[in-house]
FILUMVEX-452237 format. One record per residue (C-alpha): x, y, z; residue number from 1; residue in one letter. Coordinates in Angstrom, 1 decimal, padded with zeros to 4 digits. Example, Ala and Ser with C-alpha at 12.3 -4.5 7.8 and 13.67 -1.06 7.14 Angstrom:
2
REC      x      y      z   n res
REC  012.3 -004.5  007.8   1   a
REC  013.7 -001.1  007.1   2   s
REM end
This chain:
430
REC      x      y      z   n res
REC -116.5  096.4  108.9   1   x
REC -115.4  099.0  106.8   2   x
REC -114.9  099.8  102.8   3   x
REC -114.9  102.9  100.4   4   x
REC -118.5  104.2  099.7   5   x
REC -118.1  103.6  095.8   6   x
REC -120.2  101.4  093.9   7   x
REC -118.4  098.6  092.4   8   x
REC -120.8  098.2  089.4   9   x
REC -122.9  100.5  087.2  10   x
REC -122.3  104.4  088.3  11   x
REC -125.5  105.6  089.9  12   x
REC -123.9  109.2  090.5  13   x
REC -126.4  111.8  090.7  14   x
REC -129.6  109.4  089.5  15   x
REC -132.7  111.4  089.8  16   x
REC -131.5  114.8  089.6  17   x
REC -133.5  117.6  087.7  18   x
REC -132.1  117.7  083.6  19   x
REC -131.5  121.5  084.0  20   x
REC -128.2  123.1  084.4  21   x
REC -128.3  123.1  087.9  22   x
REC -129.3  119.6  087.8  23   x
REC -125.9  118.6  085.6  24   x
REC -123.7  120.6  088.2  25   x
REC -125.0  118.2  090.6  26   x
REC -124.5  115.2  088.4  27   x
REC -120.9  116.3  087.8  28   x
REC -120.3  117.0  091.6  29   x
REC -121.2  113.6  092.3  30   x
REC -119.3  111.7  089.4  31   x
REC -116.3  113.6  090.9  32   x
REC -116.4  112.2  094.6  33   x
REC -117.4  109.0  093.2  34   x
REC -114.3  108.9  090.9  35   x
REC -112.1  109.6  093.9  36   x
REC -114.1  107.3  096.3  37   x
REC -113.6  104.4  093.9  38   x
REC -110.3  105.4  092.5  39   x
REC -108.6  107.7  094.7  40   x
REC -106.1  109.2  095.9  41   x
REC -106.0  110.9  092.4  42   x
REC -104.7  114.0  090.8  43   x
REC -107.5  116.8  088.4  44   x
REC -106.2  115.2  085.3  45   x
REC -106.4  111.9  086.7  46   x
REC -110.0  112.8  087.3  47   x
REC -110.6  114.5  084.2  48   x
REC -109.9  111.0  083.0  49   x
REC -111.8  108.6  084.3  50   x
REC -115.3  110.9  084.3  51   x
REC -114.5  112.9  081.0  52   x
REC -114.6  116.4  081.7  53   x
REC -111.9  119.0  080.9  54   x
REC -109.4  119.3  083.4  55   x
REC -110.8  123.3  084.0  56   x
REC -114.3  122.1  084.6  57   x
REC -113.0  119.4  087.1  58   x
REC -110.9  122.2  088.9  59   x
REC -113.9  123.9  089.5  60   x
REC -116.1  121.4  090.6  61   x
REC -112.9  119.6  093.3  62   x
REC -112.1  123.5  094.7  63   x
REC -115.9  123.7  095.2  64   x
REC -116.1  120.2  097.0  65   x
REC -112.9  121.3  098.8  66   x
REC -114.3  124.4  100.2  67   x
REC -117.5  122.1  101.3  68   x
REC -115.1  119.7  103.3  69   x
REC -115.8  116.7  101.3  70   x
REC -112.8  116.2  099.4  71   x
REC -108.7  116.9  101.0  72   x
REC -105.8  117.7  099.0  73   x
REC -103.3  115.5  100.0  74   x
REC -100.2  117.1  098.1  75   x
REC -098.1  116.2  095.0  76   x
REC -098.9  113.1  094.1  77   x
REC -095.7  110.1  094.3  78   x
REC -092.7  111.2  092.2  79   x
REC -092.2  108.0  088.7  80   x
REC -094.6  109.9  087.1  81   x
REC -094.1  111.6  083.5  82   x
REC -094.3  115.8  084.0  83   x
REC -095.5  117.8  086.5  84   x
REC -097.4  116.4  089.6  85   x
REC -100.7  117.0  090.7  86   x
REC -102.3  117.7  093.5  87   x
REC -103.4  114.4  094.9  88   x
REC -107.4  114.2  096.1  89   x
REC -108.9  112.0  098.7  90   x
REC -112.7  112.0  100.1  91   x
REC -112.4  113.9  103.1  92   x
REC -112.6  111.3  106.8  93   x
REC -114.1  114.8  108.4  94   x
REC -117.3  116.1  107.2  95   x
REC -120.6  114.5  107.1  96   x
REC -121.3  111.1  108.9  97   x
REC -124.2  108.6  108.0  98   x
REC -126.0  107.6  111.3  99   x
REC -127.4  104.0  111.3 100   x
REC -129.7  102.5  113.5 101   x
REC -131.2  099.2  114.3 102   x
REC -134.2  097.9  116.2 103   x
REC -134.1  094.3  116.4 104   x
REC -136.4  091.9  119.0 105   x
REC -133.4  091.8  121.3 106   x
REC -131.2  094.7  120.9 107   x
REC -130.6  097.9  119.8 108   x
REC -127.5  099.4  118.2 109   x
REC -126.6  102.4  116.1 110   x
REC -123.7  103.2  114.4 111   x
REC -121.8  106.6  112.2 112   x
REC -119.8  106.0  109.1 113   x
REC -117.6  108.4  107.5 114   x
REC -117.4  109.2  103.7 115   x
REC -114.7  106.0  103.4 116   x
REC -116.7  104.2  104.9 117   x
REC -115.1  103.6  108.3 118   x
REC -117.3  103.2  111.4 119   x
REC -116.4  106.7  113.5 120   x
REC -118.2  105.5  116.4 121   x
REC -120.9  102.6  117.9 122   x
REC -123.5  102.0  120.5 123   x
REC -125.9  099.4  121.5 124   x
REC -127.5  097.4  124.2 125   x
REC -129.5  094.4  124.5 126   x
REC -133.5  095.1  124.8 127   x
REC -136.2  092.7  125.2 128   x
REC -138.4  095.2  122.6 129   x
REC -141.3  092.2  121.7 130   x
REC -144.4  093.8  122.4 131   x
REC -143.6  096.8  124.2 132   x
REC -144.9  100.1  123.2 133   x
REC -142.8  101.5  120.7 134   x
REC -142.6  105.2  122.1 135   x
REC -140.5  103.9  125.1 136   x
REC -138.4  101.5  122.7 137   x
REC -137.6  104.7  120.4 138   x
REC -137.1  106.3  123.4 139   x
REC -134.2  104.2  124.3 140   x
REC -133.1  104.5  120.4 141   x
REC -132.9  108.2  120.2 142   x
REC -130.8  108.1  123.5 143   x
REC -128.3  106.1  121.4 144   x
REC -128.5  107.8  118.5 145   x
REC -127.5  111.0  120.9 146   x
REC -124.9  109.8  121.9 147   x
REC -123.0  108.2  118.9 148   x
REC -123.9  111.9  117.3 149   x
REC -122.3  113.3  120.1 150   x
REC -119.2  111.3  119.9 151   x
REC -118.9  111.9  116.4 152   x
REC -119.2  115.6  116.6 153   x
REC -116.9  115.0  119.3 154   x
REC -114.2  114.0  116.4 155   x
REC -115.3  117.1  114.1 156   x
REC -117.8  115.0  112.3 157   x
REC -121.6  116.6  111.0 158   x
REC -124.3  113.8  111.4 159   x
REC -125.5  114.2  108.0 160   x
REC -129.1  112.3  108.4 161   x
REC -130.4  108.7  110.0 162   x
REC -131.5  105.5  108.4 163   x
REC -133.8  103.4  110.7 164   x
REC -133.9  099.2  109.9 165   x
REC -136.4  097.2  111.3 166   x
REC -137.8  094.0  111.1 167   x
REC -141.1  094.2  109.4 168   x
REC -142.9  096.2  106.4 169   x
REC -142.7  099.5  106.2 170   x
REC -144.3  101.5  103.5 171   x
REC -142.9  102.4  100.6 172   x
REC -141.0  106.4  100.5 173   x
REC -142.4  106.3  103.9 174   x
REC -141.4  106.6  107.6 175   x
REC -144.3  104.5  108.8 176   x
REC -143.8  100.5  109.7 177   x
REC -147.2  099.1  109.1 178   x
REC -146.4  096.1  110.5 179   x
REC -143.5  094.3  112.3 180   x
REC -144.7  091.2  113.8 181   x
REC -142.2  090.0  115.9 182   x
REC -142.3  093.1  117.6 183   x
REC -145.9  093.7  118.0 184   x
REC -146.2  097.3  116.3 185   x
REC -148.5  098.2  113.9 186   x
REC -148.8  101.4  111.6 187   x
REC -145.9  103.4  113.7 188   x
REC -144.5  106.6  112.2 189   x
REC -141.0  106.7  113.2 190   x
REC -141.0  110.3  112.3 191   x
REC -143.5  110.9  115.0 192   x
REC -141.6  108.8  117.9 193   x
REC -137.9  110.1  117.1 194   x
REC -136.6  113.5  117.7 195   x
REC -136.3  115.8  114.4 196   x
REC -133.1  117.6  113.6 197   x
REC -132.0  114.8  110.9 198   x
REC -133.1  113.6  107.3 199   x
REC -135.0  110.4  108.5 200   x
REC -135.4  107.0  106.5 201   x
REC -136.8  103.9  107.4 202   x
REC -136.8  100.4  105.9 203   x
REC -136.7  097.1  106.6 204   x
REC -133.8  095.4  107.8 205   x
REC -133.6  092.9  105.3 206   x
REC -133.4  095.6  102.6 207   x
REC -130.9  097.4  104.0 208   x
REC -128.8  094.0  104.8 209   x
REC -129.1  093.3  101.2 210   x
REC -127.5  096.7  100.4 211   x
REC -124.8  096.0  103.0 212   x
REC -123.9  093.0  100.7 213   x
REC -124.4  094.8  097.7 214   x
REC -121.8  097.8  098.5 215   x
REC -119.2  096.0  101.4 216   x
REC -119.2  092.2  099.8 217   x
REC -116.3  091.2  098.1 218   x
REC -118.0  089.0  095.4 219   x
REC -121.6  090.1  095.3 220   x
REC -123.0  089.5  091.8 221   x
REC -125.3  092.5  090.4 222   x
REC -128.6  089.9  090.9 223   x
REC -129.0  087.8  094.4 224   x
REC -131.6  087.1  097.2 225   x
REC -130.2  088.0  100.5 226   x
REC -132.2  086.0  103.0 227   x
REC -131.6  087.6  106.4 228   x
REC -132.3  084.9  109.3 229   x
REC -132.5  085.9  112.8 230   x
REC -135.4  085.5  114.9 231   x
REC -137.3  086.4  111.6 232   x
REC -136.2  085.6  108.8 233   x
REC -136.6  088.2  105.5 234   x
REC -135.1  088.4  102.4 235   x
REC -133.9  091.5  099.9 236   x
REC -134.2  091.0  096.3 237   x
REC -130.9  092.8  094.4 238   x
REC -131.8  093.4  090.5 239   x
REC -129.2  094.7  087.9 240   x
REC -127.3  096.1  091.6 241   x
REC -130.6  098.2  092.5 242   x
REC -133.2  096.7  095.4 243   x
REC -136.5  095.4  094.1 244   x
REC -138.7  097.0  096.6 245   x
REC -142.5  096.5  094.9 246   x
REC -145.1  098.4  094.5 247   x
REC -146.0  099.4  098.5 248   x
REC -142.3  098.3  099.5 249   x
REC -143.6  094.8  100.9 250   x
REC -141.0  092.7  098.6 251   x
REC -139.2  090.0  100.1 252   x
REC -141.5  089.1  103.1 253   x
REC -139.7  085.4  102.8 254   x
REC -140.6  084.3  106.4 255   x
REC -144.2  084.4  106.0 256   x
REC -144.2  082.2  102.5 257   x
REC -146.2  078.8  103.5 258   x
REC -144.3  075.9  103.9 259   x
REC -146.8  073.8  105.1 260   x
REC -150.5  075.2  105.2 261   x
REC -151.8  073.4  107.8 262   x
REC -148.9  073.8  110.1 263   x
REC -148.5  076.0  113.0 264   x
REC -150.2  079.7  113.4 265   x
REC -147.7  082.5  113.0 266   x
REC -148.0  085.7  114.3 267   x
REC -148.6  087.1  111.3 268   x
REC -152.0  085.4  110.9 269   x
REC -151.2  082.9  108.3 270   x
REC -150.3  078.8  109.1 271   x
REC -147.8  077.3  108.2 272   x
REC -145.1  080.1  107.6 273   x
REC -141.5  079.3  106.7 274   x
REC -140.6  081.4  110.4 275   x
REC -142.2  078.4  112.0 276   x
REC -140.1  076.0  111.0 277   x
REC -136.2  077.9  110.4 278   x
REC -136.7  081.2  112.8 279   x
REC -134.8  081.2  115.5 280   x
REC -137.1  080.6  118.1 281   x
REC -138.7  077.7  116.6 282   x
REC -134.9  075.9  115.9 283   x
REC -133.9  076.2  119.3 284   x
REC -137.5  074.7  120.1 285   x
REC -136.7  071.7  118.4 286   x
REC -133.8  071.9  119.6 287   x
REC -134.7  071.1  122.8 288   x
REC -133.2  074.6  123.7 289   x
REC -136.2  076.4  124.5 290   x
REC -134.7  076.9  128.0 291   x
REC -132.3  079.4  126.4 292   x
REC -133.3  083.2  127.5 293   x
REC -135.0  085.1  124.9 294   x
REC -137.4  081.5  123.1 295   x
REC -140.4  081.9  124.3 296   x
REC -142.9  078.8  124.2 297   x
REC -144.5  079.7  121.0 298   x
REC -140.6  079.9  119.4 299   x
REC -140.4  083.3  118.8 300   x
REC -138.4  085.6  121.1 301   x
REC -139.5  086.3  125.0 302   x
REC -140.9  089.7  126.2 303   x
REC -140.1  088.4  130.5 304   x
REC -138.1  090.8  132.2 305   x
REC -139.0  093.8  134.3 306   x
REC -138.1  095.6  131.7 307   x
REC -135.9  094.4  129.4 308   x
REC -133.6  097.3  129.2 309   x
REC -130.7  096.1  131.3 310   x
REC -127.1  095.9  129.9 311   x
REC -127.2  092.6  131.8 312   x
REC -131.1  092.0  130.7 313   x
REC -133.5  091.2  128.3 314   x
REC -132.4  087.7  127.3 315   x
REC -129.7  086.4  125.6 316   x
REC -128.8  087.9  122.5 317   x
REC -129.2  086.2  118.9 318   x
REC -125.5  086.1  118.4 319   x
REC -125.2  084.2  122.0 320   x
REC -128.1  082.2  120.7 321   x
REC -126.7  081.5  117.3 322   x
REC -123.6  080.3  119.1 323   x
REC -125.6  078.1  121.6 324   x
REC -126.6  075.8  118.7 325   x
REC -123.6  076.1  116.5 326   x
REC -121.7  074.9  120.0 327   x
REC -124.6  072.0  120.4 328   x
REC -124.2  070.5  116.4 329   x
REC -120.1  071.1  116.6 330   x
REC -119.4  068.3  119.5 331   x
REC -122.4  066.3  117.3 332   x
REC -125.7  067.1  119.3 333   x
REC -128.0  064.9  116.9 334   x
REC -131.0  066.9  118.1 335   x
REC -129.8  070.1  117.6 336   x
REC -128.2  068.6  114.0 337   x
REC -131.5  067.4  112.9 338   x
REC -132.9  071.0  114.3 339   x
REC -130.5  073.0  111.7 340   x
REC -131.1  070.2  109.3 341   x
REC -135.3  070.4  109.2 342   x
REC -134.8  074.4  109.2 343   x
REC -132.5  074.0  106.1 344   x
REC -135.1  072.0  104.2 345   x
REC -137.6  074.2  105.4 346   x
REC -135.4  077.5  103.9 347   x
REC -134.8  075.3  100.8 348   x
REC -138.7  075.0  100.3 349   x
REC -139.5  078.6  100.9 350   x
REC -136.5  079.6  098.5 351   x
REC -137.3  077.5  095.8 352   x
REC -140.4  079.3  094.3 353   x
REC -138.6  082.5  095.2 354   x
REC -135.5  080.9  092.4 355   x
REC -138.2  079.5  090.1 356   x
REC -140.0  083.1  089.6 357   x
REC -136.5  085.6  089.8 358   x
REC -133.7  083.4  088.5 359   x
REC -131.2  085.2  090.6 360   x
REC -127.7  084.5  090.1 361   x
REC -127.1  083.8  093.7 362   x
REC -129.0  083.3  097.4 363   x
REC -126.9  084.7  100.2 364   x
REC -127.7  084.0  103.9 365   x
REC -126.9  086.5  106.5 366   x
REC -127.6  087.3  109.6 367   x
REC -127.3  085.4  113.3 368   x
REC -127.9  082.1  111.2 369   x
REC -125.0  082.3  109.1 370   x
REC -122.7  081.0  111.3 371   x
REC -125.0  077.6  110.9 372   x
REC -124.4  077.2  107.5 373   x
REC -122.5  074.3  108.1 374   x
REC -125.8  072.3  108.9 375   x
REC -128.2  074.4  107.0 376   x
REC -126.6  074.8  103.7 377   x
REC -126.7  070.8  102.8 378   x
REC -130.6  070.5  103.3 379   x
REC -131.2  073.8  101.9 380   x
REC -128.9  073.1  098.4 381   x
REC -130.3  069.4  098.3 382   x
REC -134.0  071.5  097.9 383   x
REC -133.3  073.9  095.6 384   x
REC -131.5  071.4  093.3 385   x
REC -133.9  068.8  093.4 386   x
REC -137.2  071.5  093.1 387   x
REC -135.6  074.3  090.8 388   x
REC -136.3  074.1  087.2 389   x
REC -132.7  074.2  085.1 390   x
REC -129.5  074.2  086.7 391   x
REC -129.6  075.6  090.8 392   x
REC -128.4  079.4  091.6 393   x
REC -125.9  078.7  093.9 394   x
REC -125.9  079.8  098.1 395   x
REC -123.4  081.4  099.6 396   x
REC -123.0  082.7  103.1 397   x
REC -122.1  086.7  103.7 398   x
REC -119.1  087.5  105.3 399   x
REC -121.1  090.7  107.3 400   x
REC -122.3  088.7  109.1 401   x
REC -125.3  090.3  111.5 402   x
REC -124.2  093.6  111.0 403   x
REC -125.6  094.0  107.8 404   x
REC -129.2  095.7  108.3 405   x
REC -127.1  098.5  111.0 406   x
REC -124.4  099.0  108.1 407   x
REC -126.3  098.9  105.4 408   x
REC -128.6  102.3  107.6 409   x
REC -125.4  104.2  107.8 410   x
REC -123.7  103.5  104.5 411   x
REC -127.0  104.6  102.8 412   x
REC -126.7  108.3  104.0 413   x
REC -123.0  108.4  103.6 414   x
REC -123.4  107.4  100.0 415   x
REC -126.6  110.0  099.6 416   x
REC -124.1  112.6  100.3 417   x
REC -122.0  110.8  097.3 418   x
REC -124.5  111.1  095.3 419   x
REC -125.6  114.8  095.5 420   x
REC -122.6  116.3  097.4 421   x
REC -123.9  119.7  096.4 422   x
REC -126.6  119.4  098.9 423   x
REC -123.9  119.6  101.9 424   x
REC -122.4  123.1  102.9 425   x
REC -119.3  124.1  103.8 426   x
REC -118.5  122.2  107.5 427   x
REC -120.4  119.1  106.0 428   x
REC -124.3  119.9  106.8 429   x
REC -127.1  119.3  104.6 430   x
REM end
């Protein structure tokens, strides 16, 4: 999927810059490519317009973003129009690149996005990474992430830094996942695992999913839960369009929200969690699909294999899975229908004290399980309307389907050059 790297709701150009001089350049740098990004192709004046600045000062600033490779003159703009034409501007597709990556309990996958937001190049493969050591899983990341860099350097493009997702907690301004169940790690510093040379950022894949939704999604509203459910499920908390992270960057830890108390241990160390009952694994379990490569007998994925790193190995993949029981309940498998139906209760629980407290204005699901929102979303609405005080948020499904976490990585450094172009030099570094 691809879209222009603008933000579609309050500006957020240069946020966080120093109030010095210096520090207003910046700001201005930025509020010109984000006028362009959103509005473009556009001419100085029409520029000057829309950020209000004086057509000199917004001279300056373009031929300075011009000389850095971020923005391309295009030419006179379309003759209709009253006096002399301008120069039309467009953010630049060479330059800086945003590199994404994903590390998921089946796969990995890494991706590079240009400035308007079009994918420049892709890699991935399907790896069995539950429980196994993470330096030989980052291992098999970096090689990925070398080779879409290459490729896009390849095409003239400057990786311009990397954003990690994963799926578990990962301390807040911090490169260190302290703890991602489903795959068995435990206080891991990326930074230490993955070879230097780029910016690195790491957060969990929920959050970046969410901000996938936030910037790509046609109709996103400026508040909404994004529950992300795969083998795990998480969820992302959008407030006023910014991510509610909390205080150690733990927010939205939805999967491991009782359901049921007494019910079955989770690897987390807690009973009863919502994973148990609507996580992949545990659907396909009740499903009577635990047969299906990759469910291993306690519902969660399977670490068999020798060693998981096969193009042809490692277990089926969540999308092959996610089709498996959309396939099952289509041609009116009861078992698999009452499967999706108990999950979407189970999601409807979970989600209603998560309503009650935040009073979103919407819960979208993404990830693998979307594509089962035909059986999930009755159960799950039927909940939320019968336990939510005042009328229901309503639930809708994202259309990124489960790309978002490995978009959401690469848009985020693509849009921090948007946001403080003046830290890239001429030939798009940083």
């Amino acid at each position: 999927m691809t879209a222009p790297l603008h933000d579609r709701r309050r500006g957020t150009s240069g946020a966080g810059l120093p109030d010095t001089q210096q520090g207003m350049r910046r700001r201005n740098l930025s509020r010109v490519m984000h006028a362009v990004a959103t509005h473009g192709p556009l001419s100085r004046a029409a520029v000057a317009s829309h950020i209000g600045l004086t057509r000199a000062a917004v001279s300056t600033l373009v031929d300075e973003l011009i000389r850095s490779g971020l923005l391309d003159e295009l030419g006179p703009e379309r003759p209709g129009r009253v006096g002399r034409p301008g120069s039309a501007l467009a953010v630049s597709a060479m330059g800086p690149v945003g590199i994404g990556a994903e590390v998921g309990v089946d796969h990995l996958a890494v991706c590079a996005v240009d400035l308007r937001g079009d994918i420049r190049a892709r890699a991935e493969r399907r790896s069995a990474n539950r429980d196994r050591s993470p330096a030989p899983v980052l291992k098999e990341l970096a090689a990925l992430v070398g080779q879409v860099c290459a490729e896009a350097q390849q095409q003239g493009l400057v990786p311009a830094g990397l954003a990690v997702a994963v799926p578990g907690l990962v301390a807040r301004d911090t490169t260190t996942v302290v703890r991602a169940p489903n795959l068995g790690w435990r206080d891991i510093d990326l930074s230490r695992l993955l070879p230097g040379g780029l910016p690195l950022t790491v957060d969990n894949e929920a959050n970046f999913g969410a901000l996938a939704e936030l910037w790509l999604g046609d109709e996103s509203p400026e508040d909404f839960l994004h529950v992300s459910a795969e083998i795990g499920i998480g969820a992302a908390l959008v407030v006023d369009g910014r991510l509610l992270r909390g205080a150690r960057g733990f927010a939205g830890e939805l999967g491991h929200v009782p359901v049921r108390p007494d019910g079955p241990a989770c690897p987390c160390g807690g009973r009863g969690c919502l994973e148990q009952y609507a996580g992949e694994g545990a659907v396909l379990l009740a499903a009577g699909l635990g047969g299906v490569r990759g469910c291993g007998s306690g519902g969660m994925g399977d670490s068999s294999g020798a060693d998981g790193l096969s193009d042809s190995g490692g277990g089926d993949s969540g999308e092959v899975r996610s089709e498996v029981l959309a396939e099952r309940a289509a041609v009116g498998d009861e078992r698999v229908r009452r499967a999706l139906s108990d999950a979407g209760a189970a999601l409807g629980i979970a989600l209603t004290g998560a309503v009650n407290l935040l009073d979103p204005q919407a819960v979208v699901l993404g990830g693998a399980l979307s594509r089962l929102a035909p059986w999930l979303l009755p159960p799950l609405e039927q909940e939320l309307s019968e336990r939510t005080a005042g009328r229901s948020c309503g639930v809708r499904v994202s259309e990124i389907g489960p790309d978002g976490p490995l978009l959401g990585a690469a848009h985020s450094v693509a849009r921090a050059v948007l946001d403080d172009p003046a830290g890239v030099r001429a030939g798009g570094t940083r």
